[in-house]
C-alpha positions in Angstrom: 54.3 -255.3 -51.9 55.3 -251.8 -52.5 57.1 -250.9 -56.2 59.1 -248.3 -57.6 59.9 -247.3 -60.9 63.4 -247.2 -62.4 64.2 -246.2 -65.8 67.3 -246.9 -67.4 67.0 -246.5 -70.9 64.0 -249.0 -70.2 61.5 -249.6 -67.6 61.8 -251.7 -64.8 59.5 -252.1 -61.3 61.9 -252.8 -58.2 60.2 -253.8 -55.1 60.6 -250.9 -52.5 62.5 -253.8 -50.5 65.2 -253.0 -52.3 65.6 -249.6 -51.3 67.1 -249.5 -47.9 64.5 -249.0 -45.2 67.4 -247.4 -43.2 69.9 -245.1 -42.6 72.6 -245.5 -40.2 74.7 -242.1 -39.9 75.8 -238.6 -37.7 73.2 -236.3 -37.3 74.0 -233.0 -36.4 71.1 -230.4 -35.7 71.0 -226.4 -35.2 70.0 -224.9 -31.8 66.7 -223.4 -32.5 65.9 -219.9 -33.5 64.4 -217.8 -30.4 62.1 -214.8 -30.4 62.0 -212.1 -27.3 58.9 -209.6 -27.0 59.9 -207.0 -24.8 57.5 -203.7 -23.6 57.8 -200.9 -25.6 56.2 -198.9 -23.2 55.1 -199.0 -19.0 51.9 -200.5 -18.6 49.6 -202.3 -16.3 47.1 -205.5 -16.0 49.3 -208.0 -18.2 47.1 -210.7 -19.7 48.4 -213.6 -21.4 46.8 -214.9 -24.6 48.6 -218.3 -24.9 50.3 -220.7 -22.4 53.6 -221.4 -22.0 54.4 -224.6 -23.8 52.0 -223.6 -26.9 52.6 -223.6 -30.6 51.7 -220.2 -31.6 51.5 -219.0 -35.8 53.1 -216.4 -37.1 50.9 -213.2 -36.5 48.8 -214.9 -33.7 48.6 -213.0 -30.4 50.8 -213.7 -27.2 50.6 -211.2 -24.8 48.6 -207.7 -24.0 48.7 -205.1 -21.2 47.2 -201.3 -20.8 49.5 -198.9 -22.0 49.7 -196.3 -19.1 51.2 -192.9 -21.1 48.3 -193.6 -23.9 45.8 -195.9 -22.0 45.4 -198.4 -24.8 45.9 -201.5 -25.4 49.0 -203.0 -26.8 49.1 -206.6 -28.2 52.3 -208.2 -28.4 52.1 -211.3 -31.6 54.6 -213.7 -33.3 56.8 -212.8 -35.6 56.9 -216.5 -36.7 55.7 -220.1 -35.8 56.9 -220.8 -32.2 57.0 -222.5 -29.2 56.2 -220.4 -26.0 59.2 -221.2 -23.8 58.6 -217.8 -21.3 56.1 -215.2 -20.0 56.2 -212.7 -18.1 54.2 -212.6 -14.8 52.9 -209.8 -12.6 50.9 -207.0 -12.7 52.8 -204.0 -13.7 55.4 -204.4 -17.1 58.5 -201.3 -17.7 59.3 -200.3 -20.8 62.2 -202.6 -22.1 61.0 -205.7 -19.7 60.9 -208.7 -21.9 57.6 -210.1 -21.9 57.3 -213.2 -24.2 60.2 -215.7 -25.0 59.7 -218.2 -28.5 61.3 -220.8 -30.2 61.6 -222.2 -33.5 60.1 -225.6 -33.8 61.8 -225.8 -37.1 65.4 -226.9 -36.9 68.2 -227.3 -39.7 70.8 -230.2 -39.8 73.2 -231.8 -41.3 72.9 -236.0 -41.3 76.4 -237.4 -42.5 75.4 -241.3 -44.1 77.7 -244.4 -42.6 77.6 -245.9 -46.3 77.5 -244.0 -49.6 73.5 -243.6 -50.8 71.9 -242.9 -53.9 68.7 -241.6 -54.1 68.1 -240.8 -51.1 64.2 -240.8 -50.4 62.9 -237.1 -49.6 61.4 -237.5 -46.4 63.0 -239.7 -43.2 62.0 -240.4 -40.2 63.6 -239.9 -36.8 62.7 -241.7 -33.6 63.7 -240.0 -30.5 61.9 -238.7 -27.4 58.9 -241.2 -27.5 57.8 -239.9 -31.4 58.3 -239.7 -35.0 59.6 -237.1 -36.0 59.1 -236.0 -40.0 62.8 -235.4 -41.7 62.9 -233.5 -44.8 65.7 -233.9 -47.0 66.4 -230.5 -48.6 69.8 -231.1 -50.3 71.8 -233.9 -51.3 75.4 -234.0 -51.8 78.3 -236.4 -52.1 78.7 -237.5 -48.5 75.8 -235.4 -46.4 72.3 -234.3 -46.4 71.0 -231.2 -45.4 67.5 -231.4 -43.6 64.8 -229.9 -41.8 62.7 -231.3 -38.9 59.6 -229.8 -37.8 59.7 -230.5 -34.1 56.9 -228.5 -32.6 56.2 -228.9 -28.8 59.4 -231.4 -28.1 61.9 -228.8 -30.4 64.1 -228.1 -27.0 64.4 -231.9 -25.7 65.5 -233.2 -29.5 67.3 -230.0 -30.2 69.8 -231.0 -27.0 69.8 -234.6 -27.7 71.8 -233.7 -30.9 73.7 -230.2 -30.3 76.9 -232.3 -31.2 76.9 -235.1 -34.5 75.5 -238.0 -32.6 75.1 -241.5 -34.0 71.6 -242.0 -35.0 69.3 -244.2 -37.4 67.0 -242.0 -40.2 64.2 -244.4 -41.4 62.4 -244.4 -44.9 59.1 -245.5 -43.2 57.2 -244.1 -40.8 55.7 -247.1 -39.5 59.5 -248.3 -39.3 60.0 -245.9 -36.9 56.6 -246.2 -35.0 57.2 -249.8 -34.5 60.7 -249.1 -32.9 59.4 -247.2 -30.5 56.4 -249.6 -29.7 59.4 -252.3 -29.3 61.3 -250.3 -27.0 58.0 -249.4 -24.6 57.6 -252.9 -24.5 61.0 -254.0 -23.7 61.2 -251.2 -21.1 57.9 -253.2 -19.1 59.9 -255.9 -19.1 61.4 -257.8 -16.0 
């Protein structure tokens, strides 16, 4: 069994059962940031660095192509952490065409509680689209918290699930959350 301390004045150990293991609410999530590359000069032989569908760092390369007034080679990178969503294809690229499309995988919210809450834990979880999705609790105030999910690779699928508030369960747990989704696979094979 799990504790945590409470100090009022004097010490007490409360089992973590007592804490509630979750959090029944509206969540309410941003649409995620988006980055565009575009040429900044005509050029030839375009050569992608990444796939589409990739994680890319901040810095880390996307795209090159053969710069045809200068004949060198540009190199298109990220201005932040994001998820290649679009590239451009064929051989030849115009000044101005857009080359690389990212998003975000980081995404700001708003999750309004059912019931009143005191301290609230700084990390949830949120089930949705087959995983587990890591909810970090950045502010706290009388009737709302303000979070951030880290949703990497499945950032556009969550992102529309929750565009408006949507009723939705936060867990404290991870493995509350895990086995949910376990649960529902297995009631899904059912007859």
């Amino acid at each position: 069994m799990k504790f945590k301390l409470l100090s009022i004045g004097v010490f007490a150990l409360l089992p973590t059962s007592a804490l509630p293991q979750s959090l029944a609410g509206k969540l309410m999530i941003s649409t995620p940031g988006q980055q565009y590359h575009f040429a900044t000069s005509s050029g030839k032989a375009l050569r992608h660095l990444v796939k589409q569908g990739e994680l890319v760092l901040k810095g880390e390369p996307v795209i090159s192509y053969q710069d045809s007034t200068h004949n060198h080679t540009k190199q298109v990178v990220a201005d932040s952490e994001g998820i290649v969503t679009e590239l451009t294809r064929g051989p030849l690229v115009s000044k101005g065409d857009l080359l690389a499309k990212l998003l975000s995988p980081t995404l700001l919210g708003t999750f309004e509680p059912a019931n009143a809450i005191n301290n609230t834990p700084n990390v949830l979880w949120l089930c949705d689209a087959g995983q587990a999705f890591k909810v970090k609790v950045s502010y706290e105030s009388k009737s709302m918290l303000f979070i951030t999910l880290q949703l990497n690779e499945y950032v556009t699928k969550v992102s529309d699930t929750f565009k408006g508030a949507k009723s939705t369960t936060l867990f404290t747990d991870k493995e509350q959350c895990v086995d949910l989704l376990t649960k529902n696979e297995v009631l899904k094979k059912l007859p």
